[in-house]
DSSP file (Angstrom, degrees, kcal/mol; ACC not computed):
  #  RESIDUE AA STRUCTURE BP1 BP2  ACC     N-H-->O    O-->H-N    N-H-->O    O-->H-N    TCO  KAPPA ALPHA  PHI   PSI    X-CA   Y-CA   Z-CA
    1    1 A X              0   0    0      0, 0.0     2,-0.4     0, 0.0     3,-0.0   0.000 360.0 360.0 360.0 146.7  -15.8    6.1  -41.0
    2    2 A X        -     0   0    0      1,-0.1     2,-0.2     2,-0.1     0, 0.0  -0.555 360.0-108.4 -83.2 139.9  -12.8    6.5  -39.1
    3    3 A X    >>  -     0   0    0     -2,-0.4     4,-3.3     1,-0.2     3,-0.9  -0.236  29.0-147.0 -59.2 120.0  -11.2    9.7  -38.9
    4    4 A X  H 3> S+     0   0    0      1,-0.2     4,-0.9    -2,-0.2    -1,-0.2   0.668 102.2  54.4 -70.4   5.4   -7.6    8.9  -41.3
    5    5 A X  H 3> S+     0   0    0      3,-0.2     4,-3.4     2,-0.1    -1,-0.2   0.700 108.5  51.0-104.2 -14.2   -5.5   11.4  -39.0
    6    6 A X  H <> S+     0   0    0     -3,-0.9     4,-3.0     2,-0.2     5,-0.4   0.975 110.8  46.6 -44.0 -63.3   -6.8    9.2  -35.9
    7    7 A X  H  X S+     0   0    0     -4,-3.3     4,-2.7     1,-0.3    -2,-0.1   0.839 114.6  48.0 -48.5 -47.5   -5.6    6.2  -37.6
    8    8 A X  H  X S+     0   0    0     -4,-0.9     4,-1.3     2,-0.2     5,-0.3   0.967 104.1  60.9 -33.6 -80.2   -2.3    8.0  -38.4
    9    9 A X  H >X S+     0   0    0     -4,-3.4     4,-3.1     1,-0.2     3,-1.1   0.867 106.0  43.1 -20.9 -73.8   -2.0    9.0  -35.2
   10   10 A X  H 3X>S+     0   0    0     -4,-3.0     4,-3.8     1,-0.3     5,-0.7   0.933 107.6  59.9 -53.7 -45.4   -1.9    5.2  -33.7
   11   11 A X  H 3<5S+     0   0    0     -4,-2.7    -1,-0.3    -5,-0.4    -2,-0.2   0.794 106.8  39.1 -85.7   5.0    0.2    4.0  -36.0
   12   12 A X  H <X5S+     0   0    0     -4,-1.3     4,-2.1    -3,-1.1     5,-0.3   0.803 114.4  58.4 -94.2 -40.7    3.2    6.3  -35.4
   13   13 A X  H >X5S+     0   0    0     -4,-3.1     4,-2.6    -5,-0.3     3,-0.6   1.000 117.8  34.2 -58.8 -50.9    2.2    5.8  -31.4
   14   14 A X  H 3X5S+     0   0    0     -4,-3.8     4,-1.0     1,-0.2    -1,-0.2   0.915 117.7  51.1 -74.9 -18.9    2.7    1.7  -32.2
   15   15 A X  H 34<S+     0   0    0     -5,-0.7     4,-0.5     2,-0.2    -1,-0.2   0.857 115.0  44.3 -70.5 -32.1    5.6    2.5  -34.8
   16   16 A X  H XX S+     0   0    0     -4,-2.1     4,-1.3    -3,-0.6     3,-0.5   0.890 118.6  48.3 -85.2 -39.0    7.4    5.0  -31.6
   17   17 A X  H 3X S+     0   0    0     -4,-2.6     4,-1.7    -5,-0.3    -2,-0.2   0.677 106.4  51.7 -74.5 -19.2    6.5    1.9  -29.2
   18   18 A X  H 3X S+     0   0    0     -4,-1.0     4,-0.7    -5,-0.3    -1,-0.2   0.630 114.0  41.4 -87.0 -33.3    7.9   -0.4  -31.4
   19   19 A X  H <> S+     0   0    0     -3,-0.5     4,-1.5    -4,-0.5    -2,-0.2   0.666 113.7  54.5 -98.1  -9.6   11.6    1.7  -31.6
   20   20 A X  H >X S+     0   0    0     -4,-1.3     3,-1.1     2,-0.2     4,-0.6   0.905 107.9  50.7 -80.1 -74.7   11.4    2.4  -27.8
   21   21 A X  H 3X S+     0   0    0     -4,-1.7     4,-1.4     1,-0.3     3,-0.5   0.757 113.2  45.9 -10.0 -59.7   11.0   -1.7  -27.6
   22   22 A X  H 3X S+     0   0    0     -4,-0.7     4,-3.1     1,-0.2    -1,-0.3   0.977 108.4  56.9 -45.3 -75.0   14.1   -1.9  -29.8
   23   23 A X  H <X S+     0   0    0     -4,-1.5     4,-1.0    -3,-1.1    -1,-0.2   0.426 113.1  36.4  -2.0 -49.2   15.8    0.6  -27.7
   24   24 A X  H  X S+     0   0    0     -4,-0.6     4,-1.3    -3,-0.5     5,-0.3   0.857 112.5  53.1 -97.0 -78.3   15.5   -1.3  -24.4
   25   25 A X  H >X S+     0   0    0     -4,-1.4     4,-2.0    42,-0.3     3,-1.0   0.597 114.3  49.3 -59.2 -61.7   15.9   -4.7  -25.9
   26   26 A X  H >X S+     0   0    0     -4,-3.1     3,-2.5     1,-0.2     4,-0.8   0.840 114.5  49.9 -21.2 -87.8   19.9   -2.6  -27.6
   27   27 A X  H 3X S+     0   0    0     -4,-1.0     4,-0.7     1,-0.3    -1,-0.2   0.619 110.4  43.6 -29.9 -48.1   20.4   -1.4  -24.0
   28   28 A X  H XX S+     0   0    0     -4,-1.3     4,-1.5    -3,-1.0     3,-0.7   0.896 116.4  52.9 -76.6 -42.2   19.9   -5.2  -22.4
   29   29 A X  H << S+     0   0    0     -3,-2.5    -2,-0.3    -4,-2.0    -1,-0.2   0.671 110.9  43.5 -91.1  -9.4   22.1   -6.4  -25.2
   30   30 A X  H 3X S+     0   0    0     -4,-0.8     4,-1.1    -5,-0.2    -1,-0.3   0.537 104.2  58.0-115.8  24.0   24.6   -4.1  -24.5
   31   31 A X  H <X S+     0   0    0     -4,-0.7     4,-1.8    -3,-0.7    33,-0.2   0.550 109.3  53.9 -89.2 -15.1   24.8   -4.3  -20.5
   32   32 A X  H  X S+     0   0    0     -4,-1.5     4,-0.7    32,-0.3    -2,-0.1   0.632 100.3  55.3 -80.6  -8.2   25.5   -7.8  -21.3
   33   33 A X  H >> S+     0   0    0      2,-0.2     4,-3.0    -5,-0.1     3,-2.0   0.946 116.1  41.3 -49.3 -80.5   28.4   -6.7  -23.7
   34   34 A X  H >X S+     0   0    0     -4,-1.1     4,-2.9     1,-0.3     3,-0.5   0.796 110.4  57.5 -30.6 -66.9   29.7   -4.9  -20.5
   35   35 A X  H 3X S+     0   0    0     -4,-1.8     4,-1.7     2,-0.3    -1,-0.3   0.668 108.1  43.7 -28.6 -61.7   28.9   -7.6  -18.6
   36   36 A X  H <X>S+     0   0    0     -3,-2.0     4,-2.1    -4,-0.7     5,-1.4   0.821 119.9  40.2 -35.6 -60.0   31.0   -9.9  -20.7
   37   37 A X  I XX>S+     0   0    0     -4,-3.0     3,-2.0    -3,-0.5     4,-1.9   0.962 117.2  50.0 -85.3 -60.7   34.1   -7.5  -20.9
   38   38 A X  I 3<5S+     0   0    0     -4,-2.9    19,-0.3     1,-0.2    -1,-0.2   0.676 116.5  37.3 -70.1 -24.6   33.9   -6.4  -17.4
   39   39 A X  I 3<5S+     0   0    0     -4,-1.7    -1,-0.2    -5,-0.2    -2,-0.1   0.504 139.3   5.7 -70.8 -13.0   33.6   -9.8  -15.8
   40   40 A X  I <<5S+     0   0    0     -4,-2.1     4,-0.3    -3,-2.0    -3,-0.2   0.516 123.7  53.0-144.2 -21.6   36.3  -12.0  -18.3
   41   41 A X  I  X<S+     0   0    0     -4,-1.9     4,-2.3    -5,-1.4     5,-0.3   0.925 111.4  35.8 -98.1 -58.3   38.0   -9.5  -20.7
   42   42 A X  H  ><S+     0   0    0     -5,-0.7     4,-2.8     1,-0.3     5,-0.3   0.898 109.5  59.7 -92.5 -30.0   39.4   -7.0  -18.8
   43   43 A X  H  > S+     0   0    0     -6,-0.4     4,-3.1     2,-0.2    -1,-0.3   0.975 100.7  63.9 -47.6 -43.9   40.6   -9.0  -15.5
   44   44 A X  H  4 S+     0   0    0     -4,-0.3    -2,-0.2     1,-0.3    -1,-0.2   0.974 113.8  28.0 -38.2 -55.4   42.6  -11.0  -17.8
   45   45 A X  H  < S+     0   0    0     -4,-2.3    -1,-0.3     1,-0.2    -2,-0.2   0.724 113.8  60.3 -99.3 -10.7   44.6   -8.0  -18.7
   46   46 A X  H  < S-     0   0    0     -4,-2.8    -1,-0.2    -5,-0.3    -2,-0.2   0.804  89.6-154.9 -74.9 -21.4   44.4   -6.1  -15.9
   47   47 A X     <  +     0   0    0     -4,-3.1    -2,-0.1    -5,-0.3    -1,-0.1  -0.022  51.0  77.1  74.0 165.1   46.1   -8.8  -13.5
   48   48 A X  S    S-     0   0    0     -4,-0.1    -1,-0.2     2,-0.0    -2,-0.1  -0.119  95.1 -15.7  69.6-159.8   45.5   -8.9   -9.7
   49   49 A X        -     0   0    0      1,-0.2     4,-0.3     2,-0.1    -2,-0.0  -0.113  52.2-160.1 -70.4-174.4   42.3  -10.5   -8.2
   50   50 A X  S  > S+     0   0    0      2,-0.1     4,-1.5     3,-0.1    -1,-0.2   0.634  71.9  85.5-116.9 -31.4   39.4  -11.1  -10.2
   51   51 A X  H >> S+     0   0    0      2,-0.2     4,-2.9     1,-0.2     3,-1.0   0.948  84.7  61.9 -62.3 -43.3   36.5  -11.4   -8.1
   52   52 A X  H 3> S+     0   0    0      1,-0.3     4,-4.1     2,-0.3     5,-0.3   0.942 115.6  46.8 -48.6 -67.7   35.7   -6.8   -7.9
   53   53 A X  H 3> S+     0   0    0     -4,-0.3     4,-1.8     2,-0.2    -1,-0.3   0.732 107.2  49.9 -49.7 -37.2   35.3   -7.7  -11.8
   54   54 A X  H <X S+     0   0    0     -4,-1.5     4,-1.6    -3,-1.0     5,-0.4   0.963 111.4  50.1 -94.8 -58.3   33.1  -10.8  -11.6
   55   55 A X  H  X S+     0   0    0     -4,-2.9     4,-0.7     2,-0.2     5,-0.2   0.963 115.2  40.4 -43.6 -52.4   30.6   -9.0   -9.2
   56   56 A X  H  X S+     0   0    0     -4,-4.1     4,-3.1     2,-0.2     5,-0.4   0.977 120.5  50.3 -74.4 -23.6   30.1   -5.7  -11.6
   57   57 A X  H  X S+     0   0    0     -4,-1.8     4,-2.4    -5,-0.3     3,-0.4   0.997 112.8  42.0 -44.4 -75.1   30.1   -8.1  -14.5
   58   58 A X  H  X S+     0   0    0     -4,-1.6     4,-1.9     1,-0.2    -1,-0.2   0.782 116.5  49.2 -41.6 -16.5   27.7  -10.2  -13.1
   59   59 A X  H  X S+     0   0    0     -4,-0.7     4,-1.9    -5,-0.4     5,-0.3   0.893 110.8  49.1 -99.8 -44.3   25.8   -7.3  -12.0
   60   60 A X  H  < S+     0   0    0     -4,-3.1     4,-0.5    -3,-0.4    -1,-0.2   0.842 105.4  61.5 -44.0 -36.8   26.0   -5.7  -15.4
   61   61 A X  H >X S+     0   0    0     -4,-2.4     3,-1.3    -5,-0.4     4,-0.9   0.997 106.4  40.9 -71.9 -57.3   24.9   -9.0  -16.7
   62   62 A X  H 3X S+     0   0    0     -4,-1.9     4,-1.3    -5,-0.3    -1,-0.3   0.634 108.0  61.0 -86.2  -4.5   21.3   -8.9  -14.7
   63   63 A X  H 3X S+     0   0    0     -4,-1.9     4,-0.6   -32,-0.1    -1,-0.3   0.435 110.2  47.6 -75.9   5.8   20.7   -5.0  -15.6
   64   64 A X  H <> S+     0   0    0     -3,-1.3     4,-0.6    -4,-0.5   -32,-0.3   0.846 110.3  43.4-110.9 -21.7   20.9   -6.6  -19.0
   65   65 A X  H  X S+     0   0    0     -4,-0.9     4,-4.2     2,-0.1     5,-0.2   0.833 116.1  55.1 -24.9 -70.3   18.5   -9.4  -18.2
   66   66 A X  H >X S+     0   0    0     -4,-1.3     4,-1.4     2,-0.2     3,-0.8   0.839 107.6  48.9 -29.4-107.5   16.2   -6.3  -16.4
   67   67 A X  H 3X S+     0   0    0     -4,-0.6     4,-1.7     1,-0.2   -42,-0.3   0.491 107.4  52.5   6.0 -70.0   16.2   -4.4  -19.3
   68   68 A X  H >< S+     0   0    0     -4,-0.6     3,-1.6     2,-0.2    -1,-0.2   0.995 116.9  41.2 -35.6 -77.7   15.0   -7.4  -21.8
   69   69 A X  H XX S+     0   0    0     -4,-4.2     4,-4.9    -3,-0.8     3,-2.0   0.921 108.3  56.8 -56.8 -40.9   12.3   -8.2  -19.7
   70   70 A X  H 3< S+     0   0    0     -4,-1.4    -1,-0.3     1,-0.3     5,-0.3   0.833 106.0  52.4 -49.5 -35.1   11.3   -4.8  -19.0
   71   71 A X  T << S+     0   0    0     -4,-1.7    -1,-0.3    -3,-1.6     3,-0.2   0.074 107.7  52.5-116.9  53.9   11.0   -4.0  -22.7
   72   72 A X  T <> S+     0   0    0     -3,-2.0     4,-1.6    -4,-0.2     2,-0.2   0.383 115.5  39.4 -80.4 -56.9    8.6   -7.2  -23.1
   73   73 A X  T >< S+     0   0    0     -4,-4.9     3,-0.8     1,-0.2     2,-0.7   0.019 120.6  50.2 -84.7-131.8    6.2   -6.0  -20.3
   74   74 A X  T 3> S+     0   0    0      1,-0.3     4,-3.4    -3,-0.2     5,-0.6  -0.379 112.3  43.9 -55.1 -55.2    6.6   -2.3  -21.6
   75   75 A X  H 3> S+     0   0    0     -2,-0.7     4,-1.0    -5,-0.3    -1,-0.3   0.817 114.0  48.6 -49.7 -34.4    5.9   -3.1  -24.9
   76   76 A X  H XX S+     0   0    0     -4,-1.6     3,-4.9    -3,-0.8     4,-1.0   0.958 111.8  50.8 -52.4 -92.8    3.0   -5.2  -23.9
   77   77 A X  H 34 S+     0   0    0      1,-0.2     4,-0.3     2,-0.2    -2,-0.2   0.591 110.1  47.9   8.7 -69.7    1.5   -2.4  -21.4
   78   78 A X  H 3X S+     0   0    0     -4,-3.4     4,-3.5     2,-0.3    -1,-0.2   0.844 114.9  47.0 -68.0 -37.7    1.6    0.6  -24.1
   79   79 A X  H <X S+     0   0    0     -3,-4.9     4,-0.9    -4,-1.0     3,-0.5   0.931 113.1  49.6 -74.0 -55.9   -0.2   -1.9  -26.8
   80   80 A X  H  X S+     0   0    0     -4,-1.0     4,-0.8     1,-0.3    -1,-0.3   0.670 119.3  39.3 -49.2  -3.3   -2.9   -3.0  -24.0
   81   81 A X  H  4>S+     0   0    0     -5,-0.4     5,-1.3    -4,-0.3    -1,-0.3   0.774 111.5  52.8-119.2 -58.2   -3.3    0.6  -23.5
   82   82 A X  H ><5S+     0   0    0     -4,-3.5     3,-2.0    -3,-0.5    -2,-0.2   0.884 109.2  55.5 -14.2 -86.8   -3.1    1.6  -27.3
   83   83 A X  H 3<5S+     0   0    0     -4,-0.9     2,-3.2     1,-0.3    -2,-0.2   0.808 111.4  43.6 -26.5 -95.9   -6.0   -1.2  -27.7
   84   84 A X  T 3<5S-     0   0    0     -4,-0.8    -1,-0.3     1,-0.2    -2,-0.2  -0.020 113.0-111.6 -72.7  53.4   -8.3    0.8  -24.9
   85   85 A X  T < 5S+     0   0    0     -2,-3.2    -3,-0.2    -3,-2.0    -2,-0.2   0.715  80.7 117.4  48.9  46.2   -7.8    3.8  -26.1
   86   86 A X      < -     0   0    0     -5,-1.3     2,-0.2    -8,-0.2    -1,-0.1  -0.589  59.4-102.3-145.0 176.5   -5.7    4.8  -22.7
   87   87 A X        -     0   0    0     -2,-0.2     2,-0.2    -3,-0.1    -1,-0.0  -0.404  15.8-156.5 -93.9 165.5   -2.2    5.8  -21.6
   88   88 A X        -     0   0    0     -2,-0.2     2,-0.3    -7,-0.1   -10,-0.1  -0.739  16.8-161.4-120.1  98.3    0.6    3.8  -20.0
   89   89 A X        -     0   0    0     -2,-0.2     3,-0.1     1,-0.1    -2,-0.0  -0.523  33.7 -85.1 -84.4 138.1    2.7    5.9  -18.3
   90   90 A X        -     0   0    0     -2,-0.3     2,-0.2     1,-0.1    -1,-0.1   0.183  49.6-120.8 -34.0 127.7    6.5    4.7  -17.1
   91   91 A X     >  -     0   0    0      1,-0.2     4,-2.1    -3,-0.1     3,-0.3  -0.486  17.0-144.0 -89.5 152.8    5.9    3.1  -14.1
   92   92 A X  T  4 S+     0   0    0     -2,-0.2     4,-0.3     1,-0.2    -1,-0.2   0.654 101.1  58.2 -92.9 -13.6    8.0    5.1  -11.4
   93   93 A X  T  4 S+     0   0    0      2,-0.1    -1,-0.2     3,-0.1     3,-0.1   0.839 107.3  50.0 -54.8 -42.8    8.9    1.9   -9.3
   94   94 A X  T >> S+     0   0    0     -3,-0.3     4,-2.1     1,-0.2     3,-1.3   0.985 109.9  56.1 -61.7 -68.7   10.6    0.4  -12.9
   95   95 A X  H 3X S+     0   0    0     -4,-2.1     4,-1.2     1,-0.2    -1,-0.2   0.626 111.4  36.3 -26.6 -39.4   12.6    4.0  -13.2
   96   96 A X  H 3> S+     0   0    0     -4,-0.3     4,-0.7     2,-0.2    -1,-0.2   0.254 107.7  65.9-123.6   9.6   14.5    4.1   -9.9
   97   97 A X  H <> S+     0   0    0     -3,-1.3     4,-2.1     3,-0.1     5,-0.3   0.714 110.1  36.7 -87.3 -18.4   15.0    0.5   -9.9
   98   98 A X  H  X S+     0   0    0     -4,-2.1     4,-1.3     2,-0.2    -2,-0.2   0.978 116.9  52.6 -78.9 -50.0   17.3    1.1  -12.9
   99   99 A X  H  X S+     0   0    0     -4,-1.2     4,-3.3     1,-0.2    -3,-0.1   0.860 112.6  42.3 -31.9 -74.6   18.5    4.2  -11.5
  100  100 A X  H  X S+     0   0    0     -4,-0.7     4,-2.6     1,-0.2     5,-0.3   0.886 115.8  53.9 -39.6 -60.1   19.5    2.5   -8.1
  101  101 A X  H  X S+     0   0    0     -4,-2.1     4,-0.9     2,-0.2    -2,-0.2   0.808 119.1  32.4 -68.8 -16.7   20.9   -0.5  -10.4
  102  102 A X  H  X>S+     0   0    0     -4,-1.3     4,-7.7    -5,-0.3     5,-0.9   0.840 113.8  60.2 -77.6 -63.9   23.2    2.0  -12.6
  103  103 A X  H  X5S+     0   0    0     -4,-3.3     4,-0.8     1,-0.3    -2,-0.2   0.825 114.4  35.7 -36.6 -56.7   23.8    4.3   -9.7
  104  104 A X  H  X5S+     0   0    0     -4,-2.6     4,-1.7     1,-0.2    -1,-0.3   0.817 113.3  56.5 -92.6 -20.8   25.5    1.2   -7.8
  105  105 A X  H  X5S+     0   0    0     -4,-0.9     4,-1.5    -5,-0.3    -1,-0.2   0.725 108.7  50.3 -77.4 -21.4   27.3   -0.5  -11.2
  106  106 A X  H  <5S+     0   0    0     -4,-7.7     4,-0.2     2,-0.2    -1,-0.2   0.759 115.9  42.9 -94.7 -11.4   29.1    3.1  -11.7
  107  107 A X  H >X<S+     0   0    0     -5,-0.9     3,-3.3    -4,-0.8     4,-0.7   0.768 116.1  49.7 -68.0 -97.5   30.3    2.9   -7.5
  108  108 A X  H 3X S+     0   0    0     -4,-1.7     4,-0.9     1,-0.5    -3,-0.2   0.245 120.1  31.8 -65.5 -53.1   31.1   -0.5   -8.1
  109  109 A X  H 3X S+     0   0    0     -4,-1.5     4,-0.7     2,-0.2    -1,-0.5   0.213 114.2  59.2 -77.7  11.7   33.2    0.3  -11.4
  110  110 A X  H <4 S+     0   0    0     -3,-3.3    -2,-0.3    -4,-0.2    -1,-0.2   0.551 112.2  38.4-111.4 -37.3   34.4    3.6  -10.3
  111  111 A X  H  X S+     0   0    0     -4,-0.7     4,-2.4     2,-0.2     5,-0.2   0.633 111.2  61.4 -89.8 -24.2   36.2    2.1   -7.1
  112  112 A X  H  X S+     0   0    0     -4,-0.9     4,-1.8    -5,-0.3     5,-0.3   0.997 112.2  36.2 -74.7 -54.5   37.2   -1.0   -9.2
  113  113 A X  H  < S+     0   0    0     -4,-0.7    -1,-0.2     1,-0.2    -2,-0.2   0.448 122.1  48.7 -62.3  -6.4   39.3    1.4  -11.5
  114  114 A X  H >4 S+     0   0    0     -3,-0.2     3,-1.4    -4,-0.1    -1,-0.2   0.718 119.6  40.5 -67.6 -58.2   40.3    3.7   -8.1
  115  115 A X  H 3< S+     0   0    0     -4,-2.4    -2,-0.2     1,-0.2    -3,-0.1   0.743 112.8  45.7 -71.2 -11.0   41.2    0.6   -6.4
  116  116 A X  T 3<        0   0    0     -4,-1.8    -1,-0.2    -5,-0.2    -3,-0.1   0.334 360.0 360.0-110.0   7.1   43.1   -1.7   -8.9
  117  117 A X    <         0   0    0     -3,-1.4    -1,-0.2    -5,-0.3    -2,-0.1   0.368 360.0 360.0 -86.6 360.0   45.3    1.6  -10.1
């Protein structure tokens, strides 16, 4: 018989995998918020050109795509590893491509609010 604080165990690990899932898939749905207001809402009212907005928008818009997908294959990963009794650890390519994609969307809006002031 299986031991019931094994059993436990796993199902809080798939219950924890299950809000991280959530978690990324919030995150994807709200760089495409951003995405939204920084490419159409906020040129409107700011006046002057438009395009510095439609680039970090757009660019907002596919870390919010990223995101989505990423927590599809995560989610996947962690169960196939659940399943053989294994780890999946955050893969460290995934990490500093988000990093790198933040890192340049807070230049990118940090000089649009410098530059349009």
């Amino acid at each position: 018989m299986d031991d019931p604080g094994v059993q436990d165990a796993t199902r809080r690990t798939r219950l924890a995998n299950e809000r991280t899932y959530l978690a990324w898939l919030r995150s994807g749905l709200t760089a495409l918020a951003v995405s939204f207001g920084a490419g159409r809402i906020v040129p409107e009212l700011a006046g002057g050109k438009t395009w510095p907005y439609a680039v970090v928008g757009a660019g907002f818009g596919v870390l919010g795509l990223a995101f989505i997908v990423a927590a599809f294959l995560r989610q996947r990963r962690v169960e196939e590893a659940l399943r053989s009794g294994d780890y999946a650890a955050f893969d460290e390519r995934a990490a500093l491509a988000f990093t790198v994609m933040g890192l340049l969307l807070a230049v990118g809006t940090i000089l649009i609010v410098v530059l349009q002031s």
